[in-house]
N, C-alpha and C positions, 0 to 999 in steps of 0.2 A: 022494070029494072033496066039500066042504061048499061052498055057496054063494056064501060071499067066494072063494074058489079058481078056481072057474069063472065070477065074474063079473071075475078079475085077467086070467084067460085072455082072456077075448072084449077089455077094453081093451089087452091087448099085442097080438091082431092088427089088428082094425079096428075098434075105438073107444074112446074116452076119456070118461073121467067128470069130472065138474067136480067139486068138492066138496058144492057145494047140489042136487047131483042132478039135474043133466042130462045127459044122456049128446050127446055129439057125434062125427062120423067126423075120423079126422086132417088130413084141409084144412080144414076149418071150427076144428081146434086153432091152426091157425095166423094165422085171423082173429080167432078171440080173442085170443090172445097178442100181434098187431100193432097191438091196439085205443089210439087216444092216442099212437101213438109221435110224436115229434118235437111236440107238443103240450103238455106238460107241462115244471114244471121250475123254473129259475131263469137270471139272467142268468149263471151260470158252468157251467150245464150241462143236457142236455136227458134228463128222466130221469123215471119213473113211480113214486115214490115220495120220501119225505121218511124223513129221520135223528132218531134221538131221540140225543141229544147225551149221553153217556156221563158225561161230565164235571158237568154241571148237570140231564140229565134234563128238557131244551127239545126241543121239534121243530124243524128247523130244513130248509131243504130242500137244502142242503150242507154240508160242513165248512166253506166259505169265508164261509158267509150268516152262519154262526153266529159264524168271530171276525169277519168286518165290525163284527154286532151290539153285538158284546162289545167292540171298538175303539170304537164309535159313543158308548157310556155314557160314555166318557172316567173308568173308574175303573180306576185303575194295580190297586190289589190286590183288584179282581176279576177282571180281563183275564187271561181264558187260552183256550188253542187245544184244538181239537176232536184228542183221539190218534185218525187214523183207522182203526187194527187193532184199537181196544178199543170202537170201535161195536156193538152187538149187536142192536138194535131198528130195523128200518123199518118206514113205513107206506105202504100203497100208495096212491096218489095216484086211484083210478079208485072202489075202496070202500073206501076208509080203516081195512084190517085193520089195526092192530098187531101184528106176526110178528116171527119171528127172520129173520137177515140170509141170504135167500135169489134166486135170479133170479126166479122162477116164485111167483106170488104165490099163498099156499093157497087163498085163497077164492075169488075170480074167474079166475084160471089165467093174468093177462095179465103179461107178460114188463116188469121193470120196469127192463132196461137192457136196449139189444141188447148192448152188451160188459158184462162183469161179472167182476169179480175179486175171489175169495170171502178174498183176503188182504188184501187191501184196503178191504175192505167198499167196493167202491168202483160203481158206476150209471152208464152214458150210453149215449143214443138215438143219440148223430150218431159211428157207429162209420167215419165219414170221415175221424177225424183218426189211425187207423191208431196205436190203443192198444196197449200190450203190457206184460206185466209184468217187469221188473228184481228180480232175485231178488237181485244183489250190491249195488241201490241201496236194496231194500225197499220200493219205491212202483211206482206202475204212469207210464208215461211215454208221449209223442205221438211220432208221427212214421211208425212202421213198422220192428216189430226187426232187419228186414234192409237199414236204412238207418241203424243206429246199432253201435258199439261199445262194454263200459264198460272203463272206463283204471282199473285197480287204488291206482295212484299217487295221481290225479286224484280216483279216489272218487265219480266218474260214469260217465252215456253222453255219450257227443260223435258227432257226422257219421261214418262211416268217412271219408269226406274227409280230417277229422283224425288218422286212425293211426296215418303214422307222419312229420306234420309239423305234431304241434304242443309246443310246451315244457309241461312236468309242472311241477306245481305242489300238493302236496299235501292232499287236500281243498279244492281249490281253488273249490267252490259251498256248502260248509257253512260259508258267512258271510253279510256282507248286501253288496248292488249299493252300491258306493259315490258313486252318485249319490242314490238314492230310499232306500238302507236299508230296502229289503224284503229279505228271506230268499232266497236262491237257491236252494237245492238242490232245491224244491220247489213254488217258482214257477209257476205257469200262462204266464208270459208269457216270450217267447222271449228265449233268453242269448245272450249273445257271448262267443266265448272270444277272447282277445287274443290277439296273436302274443307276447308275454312270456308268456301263460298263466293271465294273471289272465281273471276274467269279468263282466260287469258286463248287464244287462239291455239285450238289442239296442235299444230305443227309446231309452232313456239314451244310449246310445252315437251313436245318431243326433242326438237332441236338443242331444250335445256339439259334433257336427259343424255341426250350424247355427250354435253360438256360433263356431266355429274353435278349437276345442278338440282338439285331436291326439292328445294324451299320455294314457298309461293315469294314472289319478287314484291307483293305489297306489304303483308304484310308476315312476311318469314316463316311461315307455320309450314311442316313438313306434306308435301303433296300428296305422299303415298306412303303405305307402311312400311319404315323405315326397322321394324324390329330385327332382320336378318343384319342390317350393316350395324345396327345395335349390339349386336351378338358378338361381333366381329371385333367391334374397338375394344368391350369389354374383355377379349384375348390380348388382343396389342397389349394395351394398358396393364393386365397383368404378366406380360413377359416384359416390359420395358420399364424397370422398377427406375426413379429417379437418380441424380445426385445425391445425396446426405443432406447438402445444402440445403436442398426442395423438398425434403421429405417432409417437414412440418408448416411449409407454406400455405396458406387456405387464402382462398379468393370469393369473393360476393358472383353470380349468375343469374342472370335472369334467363327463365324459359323460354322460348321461342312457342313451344307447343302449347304447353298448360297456363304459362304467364306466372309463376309463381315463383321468386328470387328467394335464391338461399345461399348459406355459405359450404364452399366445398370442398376436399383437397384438392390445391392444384396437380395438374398434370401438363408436359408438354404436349401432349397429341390430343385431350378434349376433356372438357368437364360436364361430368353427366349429372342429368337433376336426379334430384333422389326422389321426388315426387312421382315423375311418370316414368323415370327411367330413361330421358330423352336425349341424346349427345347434341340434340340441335339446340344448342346453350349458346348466352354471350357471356365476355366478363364486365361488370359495371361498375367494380371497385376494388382494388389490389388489395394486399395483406394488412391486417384488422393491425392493429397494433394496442399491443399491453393496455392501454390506458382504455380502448374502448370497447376491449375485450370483458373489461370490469364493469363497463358502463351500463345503465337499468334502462336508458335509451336504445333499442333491438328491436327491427333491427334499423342503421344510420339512416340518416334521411338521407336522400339523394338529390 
């Protein structure tokens, strides 16, 4: 047996070699490897190493820092995003090797994500947020994979909460948040999936709540149960009896909730379906008149 053989033996039982040739016992491996954690990094993520950007061959210290940068120049036809499976180059943040995309850095040995997903080429220290990788989504995603499901239909993961009470919607995050038009499906910042199915970026969806905005912005259906403000109109509405004029007015509505157009009486502050009871109504057609009030045509084509 030659001397590299017998020196592989003594670091598989009780010690390790660094590369620049220091030998250390296996706890003392673990003090190098913890060297900087949570110290390093960027504002999107806490990590011991930086990315050389495949695309343009920049350092960058995420895929996020890099398109900010690339948004920041404001040049439409050089604006492009970092593909993060064809990264190949990191650099460690402690002695600044340039290596291929590995945990365990060759030359100082210190651990440059505590999570690490080699399909991802993906790095972070704060393995708090309970990472795990999505093989049917192709990215690595938060949360903890025995707190999520992915929905085939949907073309994500969602809450198990969700599994088997929420409406499908086909690829329903490979678009953008119809408030902010950022990207969803790959988002940093937490979604909401609507009860119609659509999704829109949980802050949006807040920030529509403080305007009193209710309604999903795709396609109009009420986001939350709206029965209490329901309650509510149906008092207005009976204290605020019309004009004389308007009292026999009737107007065409379509639902917003259920989808199902009917005729109603008008009112000035909202016309409620009689189907589900919903005030989240549109009007589609003004007052019927005599002639096709009598008509066997019911109801008009639109």
């Amino acid at each position: 047996m030659d001397g590299l053989d017998r020196h592989d033996l003594l670091m598989d039982s009780d010690e390790r070699k660094l590369q620049d040739g220091i030998f250390v016992n296996s706890s003392s491996l673990d003090v190098l490897r913890g060297r900087g954690r949570m110290e390093h990094g960027c504002p999107h993520y806490r990590r011991r190493c930086k990315i050389r950007a495949p695309c343009c061959d920049k350092v960058f210290d995420c895929r996020h820092c890099h398109n900010e940068a690339m948004a920041k120049e404001g040049n439409d036809l050089q604006f492009h995003e970092v593909p993060r499976h064809m990264v190949e180059e990191v650099i460690c943040a402690l002695c600044k090797t340039e290596q291929r995309v590995k945990q365990i850095c060759e030359k100082c040995a210190v651990c440059m994500g505590e999570y690490f997903c080699e399909k991802c080429k993906f790095f972070d220290d704060d393995v708090s947020k309970g990472q795990f990788h999505c093989d049917a989504c192709g990215i690595c995603r938060v949360g903890g994979s025995d707190n999520f499901f992915h929905c085939e239909r949907c073309g994500c993961c969602y809450a198990k909460s969700l599994q088997n009470g929420h409406s499908c919607v086909e690829n329903s995050t490979q678009q953008n948040c119809p408030v902010c038009f950022e990207y969803l499906f790959d988002s940093v910042k937490d979604i909401s999936v609507l009860r119609c199915g659509h999704t829109m970026h949980l802050q949006c969806l807040r920030e529509m709540h403080r305007h009193s905005r209710y309604t999903c912005p795709t396609c109009s259906k009420s986001v939350c149960d709206m029965s209490k403000m329901w309650e509510q109109l149906d008092r207005e509405i009976a204290a605020t009896p019309m004009p004389e004029t308007y009292q026999d007015k009737k107007v065409w509505i379509l639902c917003n909730d259920c989808g199902v157009d009917s005729e109603v009486q008008f009112h000035i502050i909202a016309q409620k379906c009689h189907h589900c009871c919903s005030y989240n109504t549109r009007q589609i057609k003004g007052q019927i008149s005599q002639f096709f009030s009598k008509c066997s045509i019911w109801p008009p084509a639109r």
